[in-house]
N, C-alpha and C positions, 0 to 999 in steps of 0.2 A: 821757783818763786821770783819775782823780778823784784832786785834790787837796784837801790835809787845809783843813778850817778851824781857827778858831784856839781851837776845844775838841778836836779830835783833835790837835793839837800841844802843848797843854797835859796832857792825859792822858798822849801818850807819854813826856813830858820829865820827870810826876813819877814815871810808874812806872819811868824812870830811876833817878831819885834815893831814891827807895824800895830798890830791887833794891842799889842802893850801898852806902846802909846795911845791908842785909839781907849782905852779903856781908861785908864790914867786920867784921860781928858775928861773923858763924862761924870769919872766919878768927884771930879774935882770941880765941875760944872761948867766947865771951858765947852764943854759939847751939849747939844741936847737929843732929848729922847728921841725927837722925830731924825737927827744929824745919825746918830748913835744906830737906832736901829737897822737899817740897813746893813751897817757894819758888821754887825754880831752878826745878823744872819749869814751874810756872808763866809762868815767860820763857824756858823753849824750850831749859831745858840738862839735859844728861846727861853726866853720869859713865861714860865711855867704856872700852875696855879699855886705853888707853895714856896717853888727856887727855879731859880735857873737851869734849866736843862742842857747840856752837852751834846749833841749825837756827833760819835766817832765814825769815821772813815772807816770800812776796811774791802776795800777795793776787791769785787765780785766775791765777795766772800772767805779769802784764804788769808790765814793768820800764820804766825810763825809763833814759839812754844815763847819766844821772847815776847813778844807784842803782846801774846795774852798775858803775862805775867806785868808788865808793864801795866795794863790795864784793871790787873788785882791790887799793882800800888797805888793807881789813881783811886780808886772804888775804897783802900782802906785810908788814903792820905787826905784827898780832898771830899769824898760824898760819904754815904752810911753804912760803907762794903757793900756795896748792891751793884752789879750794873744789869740792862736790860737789852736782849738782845731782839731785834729789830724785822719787819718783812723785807727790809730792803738790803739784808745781811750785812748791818751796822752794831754797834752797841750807843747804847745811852745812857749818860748820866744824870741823875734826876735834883742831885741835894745839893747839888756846887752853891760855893758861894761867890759872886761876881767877880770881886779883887782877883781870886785865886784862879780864876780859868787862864789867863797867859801864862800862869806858872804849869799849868794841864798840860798844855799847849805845849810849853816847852819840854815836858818829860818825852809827849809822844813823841816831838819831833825827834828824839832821843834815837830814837826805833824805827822810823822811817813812817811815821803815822801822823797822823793833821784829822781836821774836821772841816776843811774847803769844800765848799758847795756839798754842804748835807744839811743843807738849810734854803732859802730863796727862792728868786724865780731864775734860777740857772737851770744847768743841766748837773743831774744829781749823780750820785754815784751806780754805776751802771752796773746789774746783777748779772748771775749766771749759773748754770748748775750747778749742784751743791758734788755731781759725783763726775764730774769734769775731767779728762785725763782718764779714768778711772773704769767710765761706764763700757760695756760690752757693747750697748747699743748705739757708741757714741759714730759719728763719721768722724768727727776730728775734733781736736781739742781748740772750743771757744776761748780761752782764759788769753794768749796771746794778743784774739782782737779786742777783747774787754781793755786790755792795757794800752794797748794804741788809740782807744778811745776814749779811755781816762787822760794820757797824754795831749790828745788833741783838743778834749774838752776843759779841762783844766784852768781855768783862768782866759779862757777864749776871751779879748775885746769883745768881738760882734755880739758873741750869746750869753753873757756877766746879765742880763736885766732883759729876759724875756717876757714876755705875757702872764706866762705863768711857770710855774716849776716842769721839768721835763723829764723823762723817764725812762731809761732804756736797759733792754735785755736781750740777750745770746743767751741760743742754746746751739750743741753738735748733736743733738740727738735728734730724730723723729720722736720720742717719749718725750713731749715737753715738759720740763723739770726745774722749767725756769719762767714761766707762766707770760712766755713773749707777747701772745695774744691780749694781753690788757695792760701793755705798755704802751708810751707815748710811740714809739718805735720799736719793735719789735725784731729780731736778728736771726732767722736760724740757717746752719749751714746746711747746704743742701749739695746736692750730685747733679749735674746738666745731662737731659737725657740724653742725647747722640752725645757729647763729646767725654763725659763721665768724669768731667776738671770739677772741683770744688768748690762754690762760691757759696753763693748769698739770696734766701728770698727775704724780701723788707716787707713787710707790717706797718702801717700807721694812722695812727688816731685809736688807739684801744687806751682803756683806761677805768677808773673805778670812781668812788666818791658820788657827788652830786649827780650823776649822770654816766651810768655804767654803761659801759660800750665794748663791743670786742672787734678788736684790730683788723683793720679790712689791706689785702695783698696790694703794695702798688708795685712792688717787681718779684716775677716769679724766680726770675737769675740775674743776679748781680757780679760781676765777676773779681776776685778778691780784689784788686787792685786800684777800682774805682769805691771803697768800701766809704773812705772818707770824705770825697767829692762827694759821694750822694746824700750822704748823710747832712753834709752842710749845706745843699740846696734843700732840701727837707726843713732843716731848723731857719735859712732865710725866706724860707714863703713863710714859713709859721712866723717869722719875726716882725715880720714885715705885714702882714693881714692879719692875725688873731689880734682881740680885742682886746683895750686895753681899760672900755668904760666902765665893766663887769666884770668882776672878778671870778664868778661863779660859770663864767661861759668866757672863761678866758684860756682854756685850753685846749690844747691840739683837734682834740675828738670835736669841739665844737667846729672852730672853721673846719674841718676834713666832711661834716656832715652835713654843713651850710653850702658848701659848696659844690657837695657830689665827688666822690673819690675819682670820677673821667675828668673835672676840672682842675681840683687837685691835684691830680697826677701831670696833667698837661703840663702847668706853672712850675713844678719841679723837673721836668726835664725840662723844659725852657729854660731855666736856671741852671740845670746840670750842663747844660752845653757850655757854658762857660766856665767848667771848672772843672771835667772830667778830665782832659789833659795836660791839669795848670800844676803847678806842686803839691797838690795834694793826694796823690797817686803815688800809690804806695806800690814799691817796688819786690821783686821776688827777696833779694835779700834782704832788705828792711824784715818781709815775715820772716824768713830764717834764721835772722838776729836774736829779732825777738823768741819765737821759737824755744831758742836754744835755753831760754828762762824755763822754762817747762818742759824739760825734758822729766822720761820716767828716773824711778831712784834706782838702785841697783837694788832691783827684789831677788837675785840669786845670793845677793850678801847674805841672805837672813832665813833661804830658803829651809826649810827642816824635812827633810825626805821622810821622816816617820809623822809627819805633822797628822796627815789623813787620821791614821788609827790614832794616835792620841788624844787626837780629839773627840775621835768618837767615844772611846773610854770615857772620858771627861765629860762629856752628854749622858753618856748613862748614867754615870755616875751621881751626879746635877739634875736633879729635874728643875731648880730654879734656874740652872744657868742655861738650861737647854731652852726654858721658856725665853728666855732672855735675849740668847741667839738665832730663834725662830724670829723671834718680833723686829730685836733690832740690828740684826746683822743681812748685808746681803751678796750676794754674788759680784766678787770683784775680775777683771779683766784677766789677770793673772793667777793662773793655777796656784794654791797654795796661802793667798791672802785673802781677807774677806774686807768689805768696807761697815764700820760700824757708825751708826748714828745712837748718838748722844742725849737722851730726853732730858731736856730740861722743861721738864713737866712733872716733877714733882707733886702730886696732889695736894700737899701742903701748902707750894708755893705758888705764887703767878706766875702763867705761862712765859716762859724766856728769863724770869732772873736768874741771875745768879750771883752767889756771892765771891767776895774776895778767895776764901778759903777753896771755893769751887774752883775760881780762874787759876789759883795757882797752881792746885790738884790738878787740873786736868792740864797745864802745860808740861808738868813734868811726867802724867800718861803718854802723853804724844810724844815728847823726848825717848823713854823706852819703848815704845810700841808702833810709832807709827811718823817717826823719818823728822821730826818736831816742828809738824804741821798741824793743822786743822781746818775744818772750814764753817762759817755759819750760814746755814739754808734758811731761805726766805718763810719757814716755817716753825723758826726760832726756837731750834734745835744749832746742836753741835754734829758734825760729822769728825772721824777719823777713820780717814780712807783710805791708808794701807796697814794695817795689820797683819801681821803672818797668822795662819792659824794655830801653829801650835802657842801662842801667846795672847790668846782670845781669852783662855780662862783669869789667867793673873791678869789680865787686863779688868774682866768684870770685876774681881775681885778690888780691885784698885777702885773702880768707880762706886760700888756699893756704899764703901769706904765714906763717898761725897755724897751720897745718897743721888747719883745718876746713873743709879740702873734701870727706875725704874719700865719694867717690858711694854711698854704702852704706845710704842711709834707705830702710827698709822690706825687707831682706834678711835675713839669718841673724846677721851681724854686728852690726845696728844693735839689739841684745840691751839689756833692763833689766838692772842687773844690783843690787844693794846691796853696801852696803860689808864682807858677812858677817863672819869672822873676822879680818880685817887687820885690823878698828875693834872691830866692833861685841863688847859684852860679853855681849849675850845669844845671840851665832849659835854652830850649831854645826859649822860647816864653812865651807871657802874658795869665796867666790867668785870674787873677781879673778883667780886664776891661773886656775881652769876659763874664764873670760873669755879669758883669753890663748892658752888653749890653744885652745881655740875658733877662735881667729883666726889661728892658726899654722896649722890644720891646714883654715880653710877661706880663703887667701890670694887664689884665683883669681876677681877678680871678674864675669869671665866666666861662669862654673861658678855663683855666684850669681847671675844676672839672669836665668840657664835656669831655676835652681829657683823663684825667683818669689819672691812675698812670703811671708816666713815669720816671726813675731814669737816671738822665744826671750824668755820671761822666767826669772829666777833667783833664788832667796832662799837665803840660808844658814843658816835656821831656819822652823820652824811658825808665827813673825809673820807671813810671807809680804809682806815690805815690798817683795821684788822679783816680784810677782804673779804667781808660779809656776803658781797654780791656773789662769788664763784664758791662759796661752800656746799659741799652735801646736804649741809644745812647751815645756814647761816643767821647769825643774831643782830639786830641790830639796836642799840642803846635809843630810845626818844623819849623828850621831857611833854609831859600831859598836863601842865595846868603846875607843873612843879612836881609831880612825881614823875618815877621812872617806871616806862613800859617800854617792851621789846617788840619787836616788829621779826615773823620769823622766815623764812624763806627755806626752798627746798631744790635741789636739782639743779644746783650752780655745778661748774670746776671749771678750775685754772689750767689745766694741762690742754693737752692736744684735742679733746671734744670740749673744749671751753664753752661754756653756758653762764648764763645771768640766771640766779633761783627762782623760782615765781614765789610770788606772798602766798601764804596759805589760809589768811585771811586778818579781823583784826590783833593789832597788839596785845601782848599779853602782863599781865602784870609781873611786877621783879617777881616776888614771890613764885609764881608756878609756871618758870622758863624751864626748870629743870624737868617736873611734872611733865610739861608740854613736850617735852623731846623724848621722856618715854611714853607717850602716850604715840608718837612717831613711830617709835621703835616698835613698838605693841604692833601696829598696824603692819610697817615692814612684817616683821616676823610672821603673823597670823597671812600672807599676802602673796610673797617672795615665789621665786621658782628657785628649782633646785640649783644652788650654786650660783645664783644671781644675789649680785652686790646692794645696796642700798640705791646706789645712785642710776643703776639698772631698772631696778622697782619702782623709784619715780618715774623716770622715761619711759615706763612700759605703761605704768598705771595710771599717769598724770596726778593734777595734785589734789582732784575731788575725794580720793576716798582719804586719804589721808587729813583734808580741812572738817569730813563729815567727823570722821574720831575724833576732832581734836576740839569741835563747838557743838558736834550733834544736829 
């Protein structure tokens, strides 16, 4: 895990003291709102529909068993023990109250944590696989470039006030696990066919919201060293052309489509020649440096030679916990550990919260069990990605405890969902109760392990913060005259066959979104070929038989 040196703890500590002043000022009325808000955005806050909202940093995802405990005192010190964890593998706080956010600000920086650029029209904090390091199918571990480009993005002059907000993701795998394709910029590590050295294909103009797009290649090989040259000829054509009069057609996908990706592309190698061999060519030692932040743990420390059998005992033993480790445990790199993912999906609760009691629970699981790491995936879940297995059971046992067992990753339940209208000021309908009703009306989790994997995503507005476009099936919140009706879509995904869902026709009322999605399922099931997925069954069937069930 890369730790700050003592110029990143000096930068966080005075944009501290900066923001304090800046706050100070407003609330004393030396500043105003239009002075003001800028500012806050710039540290990651919004003006929420009931308080002030927070969104925390935590850079591509990985947390240390300290920072989430840190983040259980802000959640019982400053908000309502809640926090909310994020697509963009963030947390958020919802109930702040304005005075007390620099005093936030100052505990994080405590821990090596900020909310810089998770806010504005910068460049945001940049995601990554959730099983990074870890994966069997990975070529190499992305989290080292994630860092060098949080480093280089980080308070950039040039990129501090672009067009619009920007968005970027690496992945090392071919299983994209990190959904590059609907990024502003897209990252995944790739192999060069004759020479077999390691680099980089780039992705750009992909994206979601008002205008869903999926990321078109502008270089097939990139070579590691010109990683950060190209990227900044990339965000200077975007800086420099995308609009600035429209907000709504003010991002990347827009000029990349206005243009034609052959013209696009041109204007950024034209740009890259002047800055491929300048200082921002990144050297072999520079990666090896970094590197060295992420190397593996000593999995022989903890190895348990009788691990195999005792686990198996413990499976038979368990038919709850064996459900538990079929659903949410999976094959890790290393003989002997497994990686588990974390539902925080709770049927009771909304997708991604969690409380104080949670955060502090599961930092001291991850101290015993698993190196006092964590990660959070863009599917607003926990991961804990080395586990030995003979410590898988007291592990469950432990989680139960917080009530974060539940076996449900990768089902109809383990749903994105955003904070729509219970928070948020720009959504226009609810998501958390169609989340609840969701789960009332599909409780048997039998009846789910038949239907397979099915990823429900949900926004309650055309931001699409909960990736409505790329779901299996997707929901989306719209206001009718002042009620709430959903809009629903089918035969989206975010990974490596990335697709936009087609509508299945019109909006349905609050009330029978949940109806509507077993009447989906009804259809799947009575339809399916043997051992084919949901999202197969669309792409095989298209989406008339499923629009005839669901309006007749």
């Amino acid at each position: 895990m890369y730790q700050y040196s003592p110029e990143d703890q000096c930068l966080v500590n005075e944009r501290v003291a900066q923001f304090r002043d800046q706050t100070e000022r407003f609330l004393a009325g030396t500043l105003s709102e239009d002075e003001f808000r800028p500012l806050r955005l710039m540290n990651g806050l919004y003006i929420q529909r009931h308080a002030p909202m927070l969104r925390v940093a935590v850079p591509y995802g990985l947390l240390s068993s300290e920072q989430m405990r840190m983040l259980a005192h802000i959640s019982r010190k400053y908000d309502r023990r809640y926090g909310h964890l994020t697509t963009r593998q963030n947390m958020q706080f919802n109930w702040l109250a304005l005075k007390d956010v620099p005093d936030v600000l100052a505990d994080l920086a405590t821990v090596e944590m900020h909310s810089i650029q998770t806010s504005g029209n910068c460049i945001r904090n940049t995601s990554s696989d959730q099983l990074a390091g870890v994966a069997k199918d990975e070529l190499e571990d992305p989290r080292p470039y994630c860092e060098m480009i949080r480093q280089w993005s980080t308070l950039h002059p040039e990129f501090s006030f672009l067009p619009r907000k920007f968005k970027i993701a690496v992945s090392g795998s071919e299983n994209d696990r990190a959904a590059t394709q609907v990024h502003d910029i897209g990252i995944q590590l790739v192999e060069h066919a004759e020479t077999k050295q390691v680099g980089f294909k780039i992705l750009v103009g992909g994206g979601l919201g008002r205008t869903p797009v999926i990321g078109k290649v502008i270089k097939d090989y990139l070579p590691k060293k010109y990683l950060l040259s190209y990227l900044e000829a990339i965000l200077r054509i975007y800086n420099l052309a995308g609009r600035r009069d429209n907000k709504y057609k003010a991002r990347i996908k827009i000029l990349v489509n206005s243009l034609g990706i052959e013209e696009f592309t041109r204007l950024v190698e034209e740009e890259w020649l002047h800055l491929r061999e300048g200082s921002l060519m990144i050297e072999d030692a520079s990666i090896n440096e970094m590197q060295k932040y992420f190397q593996p743990f000593d999995y022989a420390k903890y190895r348990d030679e009788s691990s195999a059998s005792s686990l198996a005992e413990k499976l038979e033993a368990s038919p709850a916990f064996a459900i538990w480790y079929r659903q949410n445990t999976q094959e890790h790199k290393i003989p002997g550990y497994r990686v588990v993912t974390i539902s925080v999906k709770a049927p009771e609760e909304a997708p991604g919260d969690m409380t104080d009691a949670q955060m502090d629970g599961v930092a001291q699981l991850a101290d015993d069990y698993s190196f006092s790491r964590m990660r959070v995936t863009h599917e607003q879940n926990l991961v804990l990605a080395d586990v030995p297995e003979h410590k898988l059971h007291a592990l469950w046992k432990g989680l139960l405890s917080f009530d974060l067992a539940t076996p449900n990753v990768g089902t109809l339940t383990d749903m994105i969902c955003c904070p729509g209208l219970d928070f948020c000021s720009l959504a226009n309908a609810s998501s958390i109760p169609i989340a609840r009703q969701i789960n009332d009306q599909f409780d048997d989790l039998d009846y789910l392990y038949d239907i397979g994997e099915i990823k429900v995503k949900m926004s309650g507005c055309m931001n699409a913060c909960g990736h409505h476009h790329v779901g299996h099936i997707g929901i989306l919140g719209v206001d009718k005259k002042g009620e709430e009706w959903y809009q629903i879509t089918i035969g989206g995904s975010a990974e490596e066959d990335a697709a936009l869902g087609k509508i299945i026709g019109p909006s349905v009322a609050k009330e029978n979104v949940a109806e509507t999605i077993a009447t989906l399922l009804t259809t799947y099931v009575d339809l399916r070929e043997e051992q084919e997925t949901f999202l197969q069954s669309v792409r095989r069937l298209g989406v008339a038989p499923f629009k005839e069930a669901v309006y007749g």
